[in-house]
C-alpha positions as CSV (number, residue, x, y, z in Angstrom):
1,X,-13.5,-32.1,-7.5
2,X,-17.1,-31.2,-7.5
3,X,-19.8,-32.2,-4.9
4,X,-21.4,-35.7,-5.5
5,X,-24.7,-33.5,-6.3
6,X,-23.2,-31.0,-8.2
7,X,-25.9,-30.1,-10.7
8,X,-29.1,-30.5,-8.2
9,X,-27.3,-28.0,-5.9
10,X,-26.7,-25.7,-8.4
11,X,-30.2,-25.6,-9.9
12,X,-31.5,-25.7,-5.7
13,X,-29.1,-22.6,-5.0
14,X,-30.0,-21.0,-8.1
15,X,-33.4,-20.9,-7.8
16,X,-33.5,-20.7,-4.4
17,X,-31.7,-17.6,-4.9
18,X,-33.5,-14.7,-3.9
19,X,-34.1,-16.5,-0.4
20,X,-30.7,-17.7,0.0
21,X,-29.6,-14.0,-0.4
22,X,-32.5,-12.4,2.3
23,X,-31.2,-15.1,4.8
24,X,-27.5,-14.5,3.8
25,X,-28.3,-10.8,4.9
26,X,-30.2,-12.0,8.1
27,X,-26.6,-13.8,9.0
28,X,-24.5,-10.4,8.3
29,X,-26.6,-8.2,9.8
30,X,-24.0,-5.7,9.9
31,X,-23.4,-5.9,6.2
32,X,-27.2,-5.4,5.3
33,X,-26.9,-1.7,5.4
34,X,-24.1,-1.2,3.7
35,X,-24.9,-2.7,0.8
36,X,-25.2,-0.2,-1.6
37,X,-22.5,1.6,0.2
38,X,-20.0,-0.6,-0.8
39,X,-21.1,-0.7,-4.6
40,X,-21.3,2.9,-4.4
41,X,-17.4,3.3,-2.7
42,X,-15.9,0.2,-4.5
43,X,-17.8,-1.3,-7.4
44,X,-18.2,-4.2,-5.3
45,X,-21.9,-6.0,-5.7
46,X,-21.2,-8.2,-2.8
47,X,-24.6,-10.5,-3.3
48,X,-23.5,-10.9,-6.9
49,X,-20.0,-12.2,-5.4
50,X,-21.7,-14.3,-2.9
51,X,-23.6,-15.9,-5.4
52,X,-20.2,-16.5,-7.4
53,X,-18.4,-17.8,-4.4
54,X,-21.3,-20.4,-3.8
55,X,-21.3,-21.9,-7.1
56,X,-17.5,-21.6,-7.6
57,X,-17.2,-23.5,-4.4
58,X,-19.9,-26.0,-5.3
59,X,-18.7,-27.3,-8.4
60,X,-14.8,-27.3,-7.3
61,X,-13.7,-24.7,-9.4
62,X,-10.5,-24.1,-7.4
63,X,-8.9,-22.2,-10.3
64,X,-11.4,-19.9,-10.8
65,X,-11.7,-19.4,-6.8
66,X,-8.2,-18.4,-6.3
67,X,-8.6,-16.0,-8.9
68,X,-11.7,-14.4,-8.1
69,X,-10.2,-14.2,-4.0
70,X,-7.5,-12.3,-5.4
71,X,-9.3,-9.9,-7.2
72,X,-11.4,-9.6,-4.1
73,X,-8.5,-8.8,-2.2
74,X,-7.3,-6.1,-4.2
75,X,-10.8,-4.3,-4.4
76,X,-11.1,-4.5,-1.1
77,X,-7.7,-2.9,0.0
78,X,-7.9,-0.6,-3.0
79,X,-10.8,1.0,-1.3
80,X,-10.2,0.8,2.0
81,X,-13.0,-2.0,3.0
82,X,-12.4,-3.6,6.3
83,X,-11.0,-6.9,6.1
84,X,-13.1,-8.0,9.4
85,X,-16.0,-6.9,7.5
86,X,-15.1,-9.2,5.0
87,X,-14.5,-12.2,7.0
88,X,-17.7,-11.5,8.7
89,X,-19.7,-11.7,5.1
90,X,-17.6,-14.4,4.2
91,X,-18.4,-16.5,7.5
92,X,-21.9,-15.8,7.4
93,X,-22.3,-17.0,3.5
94,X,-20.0,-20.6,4.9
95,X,-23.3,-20.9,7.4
96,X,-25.8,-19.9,5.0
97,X,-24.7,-22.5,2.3
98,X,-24.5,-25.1,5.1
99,X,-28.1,-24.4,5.9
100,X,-29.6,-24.9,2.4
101,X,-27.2,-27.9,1.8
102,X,-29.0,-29.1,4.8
103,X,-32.7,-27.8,3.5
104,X,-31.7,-29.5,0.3
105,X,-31.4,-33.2,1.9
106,X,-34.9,-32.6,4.3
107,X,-36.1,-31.3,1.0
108,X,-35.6,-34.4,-1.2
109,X,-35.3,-36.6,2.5
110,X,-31.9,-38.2,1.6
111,X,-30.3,-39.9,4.2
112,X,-27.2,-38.5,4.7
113,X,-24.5,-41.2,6.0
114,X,-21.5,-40.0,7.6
115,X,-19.1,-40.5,4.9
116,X,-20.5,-38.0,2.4
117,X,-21.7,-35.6,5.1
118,X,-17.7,-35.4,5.9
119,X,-16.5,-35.3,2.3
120,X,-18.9,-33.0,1.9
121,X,-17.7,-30.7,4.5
122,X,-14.3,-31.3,3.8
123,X,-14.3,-30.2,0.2
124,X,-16.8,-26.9,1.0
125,X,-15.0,-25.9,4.2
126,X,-11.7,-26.4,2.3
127,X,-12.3,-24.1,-0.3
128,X,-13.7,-21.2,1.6
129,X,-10.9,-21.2,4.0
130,X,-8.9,-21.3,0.7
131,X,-10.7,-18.1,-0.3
132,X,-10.2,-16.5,2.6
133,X,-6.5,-17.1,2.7
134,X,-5.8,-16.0,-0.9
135,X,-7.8,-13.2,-0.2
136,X,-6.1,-11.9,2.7
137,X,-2.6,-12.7,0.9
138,X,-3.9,-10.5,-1.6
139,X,-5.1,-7.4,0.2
140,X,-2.0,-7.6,2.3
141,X,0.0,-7.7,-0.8
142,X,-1.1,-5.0,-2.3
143,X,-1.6,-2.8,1.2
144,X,2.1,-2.9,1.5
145,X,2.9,-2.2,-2.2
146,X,0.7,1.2,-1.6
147,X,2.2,1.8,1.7
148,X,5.7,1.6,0.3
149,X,4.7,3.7,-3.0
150,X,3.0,6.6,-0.8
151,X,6.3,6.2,1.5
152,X,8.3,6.8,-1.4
153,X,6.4,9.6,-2.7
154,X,6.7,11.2,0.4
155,X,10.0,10.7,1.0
156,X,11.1,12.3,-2.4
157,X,8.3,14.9,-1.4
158,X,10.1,16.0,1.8
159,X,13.6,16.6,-0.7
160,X,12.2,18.9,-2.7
161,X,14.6,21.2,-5.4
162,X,12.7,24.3,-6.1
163,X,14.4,25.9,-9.6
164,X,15.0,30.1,-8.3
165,X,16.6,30.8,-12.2
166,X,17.6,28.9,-14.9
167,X,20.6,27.7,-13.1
168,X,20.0,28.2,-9.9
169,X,18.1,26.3,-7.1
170,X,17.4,25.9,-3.7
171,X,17.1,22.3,-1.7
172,X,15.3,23.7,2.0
173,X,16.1,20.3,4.3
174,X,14.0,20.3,7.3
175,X,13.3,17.6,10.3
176,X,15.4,14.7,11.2
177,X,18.5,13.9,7.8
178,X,18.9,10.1,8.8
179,X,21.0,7.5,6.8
180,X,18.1,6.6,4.4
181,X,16.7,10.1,3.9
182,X,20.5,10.8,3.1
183,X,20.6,8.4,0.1
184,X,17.3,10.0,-1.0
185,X,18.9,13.1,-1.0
186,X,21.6,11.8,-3.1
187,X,19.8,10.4,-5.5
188,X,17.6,13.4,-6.4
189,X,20.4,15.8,-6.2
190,X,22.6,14.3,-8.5
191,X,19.6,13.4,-10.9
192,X,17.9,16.8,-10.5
193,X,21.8,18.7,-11.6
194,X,21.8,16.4,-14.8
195,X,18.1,16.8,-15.4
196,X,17.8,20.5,-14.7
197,X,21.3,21.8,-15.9
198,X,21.7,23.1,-12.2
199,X,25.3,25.2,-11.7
200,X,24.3,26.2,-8.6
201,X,22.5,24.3,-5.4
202,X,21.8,25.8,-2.2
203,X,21.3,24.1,0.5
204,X,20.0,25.2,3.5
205,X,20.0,23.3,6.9
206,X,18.3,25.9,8.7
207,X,15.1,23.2,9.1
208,X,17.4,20.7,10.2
209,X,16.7,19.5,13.7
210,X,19.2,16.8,13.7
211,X,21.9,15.1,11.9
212,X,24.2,12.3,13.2
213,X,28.4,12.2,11.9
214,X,27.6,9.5,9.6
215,X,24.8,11.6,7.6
216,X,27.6,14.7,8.0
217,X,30.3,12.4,6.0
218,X,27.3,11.4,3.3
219,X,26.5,15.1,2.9
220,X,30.1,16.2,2.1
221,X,30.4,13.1,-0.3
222,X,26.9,14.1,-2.0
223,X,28.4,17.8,-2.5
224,X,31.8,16.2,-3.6
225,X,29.8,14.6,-6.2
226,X,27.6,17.8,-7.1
227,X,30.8,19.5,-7.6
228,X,32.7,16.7,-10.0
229,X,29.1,17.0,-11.6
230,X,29.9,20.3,-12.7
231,X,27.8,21.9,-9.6
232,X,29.0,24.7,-7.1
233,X,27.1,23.9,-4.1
234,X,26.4,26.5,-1.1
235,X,25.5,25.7,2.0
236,X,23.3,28.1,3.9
237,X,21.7,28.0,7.5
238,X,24.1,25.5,9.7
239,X,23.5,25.2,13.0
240,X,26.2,26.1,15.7
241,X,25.4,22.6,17.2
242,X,25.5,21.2,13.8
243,X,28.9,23.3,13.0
244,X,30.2,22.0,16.2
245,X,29.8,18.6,15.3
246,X,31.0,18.7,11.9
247,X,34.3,20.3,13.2
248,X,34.9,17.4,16.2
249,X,34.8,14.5,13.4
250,X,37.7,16.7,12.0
251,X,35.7,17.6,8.3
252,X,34.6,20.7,6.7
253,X,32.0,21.9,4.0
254,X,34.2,24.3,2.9
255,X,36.1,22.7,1.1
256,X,33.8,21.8,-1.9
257,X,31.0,24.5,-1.1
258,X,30.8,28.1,-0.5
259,X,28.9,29.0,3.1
260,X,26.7,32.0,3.6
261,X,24.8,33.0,7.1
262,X,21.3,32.5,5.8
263,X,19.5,31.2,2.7
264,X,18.1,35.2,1.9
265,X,22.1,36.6,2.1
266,X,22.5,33.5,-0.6
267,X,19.7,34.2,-3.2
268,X,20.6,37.9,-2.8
269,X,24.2,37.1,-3.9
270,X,23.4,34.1,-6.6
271,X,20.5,35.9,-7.9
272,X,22.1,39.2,-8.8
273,X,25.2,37.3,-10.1
């Protein structure tokens, strides 16, 4: 529902425009010079948006708010804009509007009763706190969505299957091999042998800082599976520590994967052959 003075608002704002914009600015004065930063960095014309938020909000168009604060969110998190530096903007155009609503009645000296100044506040405060929550949804939304896809680009990064021949390639582990980064590795290997028509996959564990008996047992079955794939796997670089371990839970590599010393003794071998 739209104000009770829908149309003289809009025509006072509108109008009024250029000096409800310079006194917007004197409320943010921490956004006045960044201005053309921001439309430079993000595309973002953020007096053109105030002016949209104001008349949005003015004539109830609750649809058309909730959409535009969603698209506002995303801009802002695509680019890495401060979401306290919005909510400051956004705060100071809520006191700026107030102030010409206010100019507007001394203007035309209504009498404002006490029943349409609270529906009045009601309806305008309503739908700029409604902004300001589907716009922080939003960012947040799609903040986590990039988080998680630069988490999982990173995380297939760091299990990386380098092709030595046509056949042959090498998968250098290095860090911490925990639970999750073990189903990773799973998942590549066995794509990357279909994809890339590997016959043999060395692994090498020389990187490895440490790996738990759980993550041993999913490595053996992720070999097992290379090998029913039609892959000889070699393992290269254990640890005596590692070795040690592997041995107390009462398993063995060697039974589905030739060892060697050090990942050099195995390209030297696999390479020639």
């Amino acid at each position: 529902m739209a104000l009770t003075l829908e149309k003289e608002y809009i025509d006072y704002f509108t109008n009024n425009r250029e000096e409800f914009q310079e006194s917007l600015l004197n409320e943010a004065r921490n956004v006045r010079g960044k201005i053309e930063e921001i439309l430079l960095i993000g595309n973002i014309d953020l007096l053109s948006n105030a002016h949209k938020l104001v008349m949005y909000t003015i004539q109830g168009k609750d649809e058309e708010l909730e959409k535009f604060a969603k698209i506002e969110g995303v801009s802002w998190a695509s680019y890495s804009l401060t979401i306290a530096f919005k909510l400051e903007w956004v705060q100071a155009i809520r006191r700026t509007i107030w102030k010409y609503l206010q100019e507007f009645d001394q203007t035309n000296e209504f009498d404002v009763d006490a029943e349409r100044f609270f529906n009045m506040e009601r309806q305008i405060n309503d739908r700029i706190d409604k902004f300001l929550n589907e716009l922080f949804l939003s960012y947040s939304e799609y903040k986590d969505k990039l988080i998680e896809s630069q988490k999982a680009l990173v995380e297939h990064l760091s299990v990386p299957i380098i092709p030595i021949t046509t056949s042959v390639c090498v998968l250098p582990l290095i860090g911490t091999v925990d639970s999750y980064r073990t189903d990773i590795i799973e998942e590549k290997v066995f794509t990357e042998i279909s994809r890339l028509r590997i016959d043999t996959l060395i692994i090498d564990f020389s990187g490895i800082a440490e790996m738990e008996s759980e993550v041993i047992e999913h490595m053996i079955k992720v070999i097992k599976g290379a090998d029913l794939m039609g892959c000889e796997c070699v393992i290269t670089g254990m640890r005596p520590d590692i070795v040690l371990k592997v041995a107390s839970i009462g398993l063995s590599f060697e039974s589905r994967a030739t060892t060697k010393a050090n990942l050099q003794q195995a390209l030297e071998d696999y390479i020639g052959k």
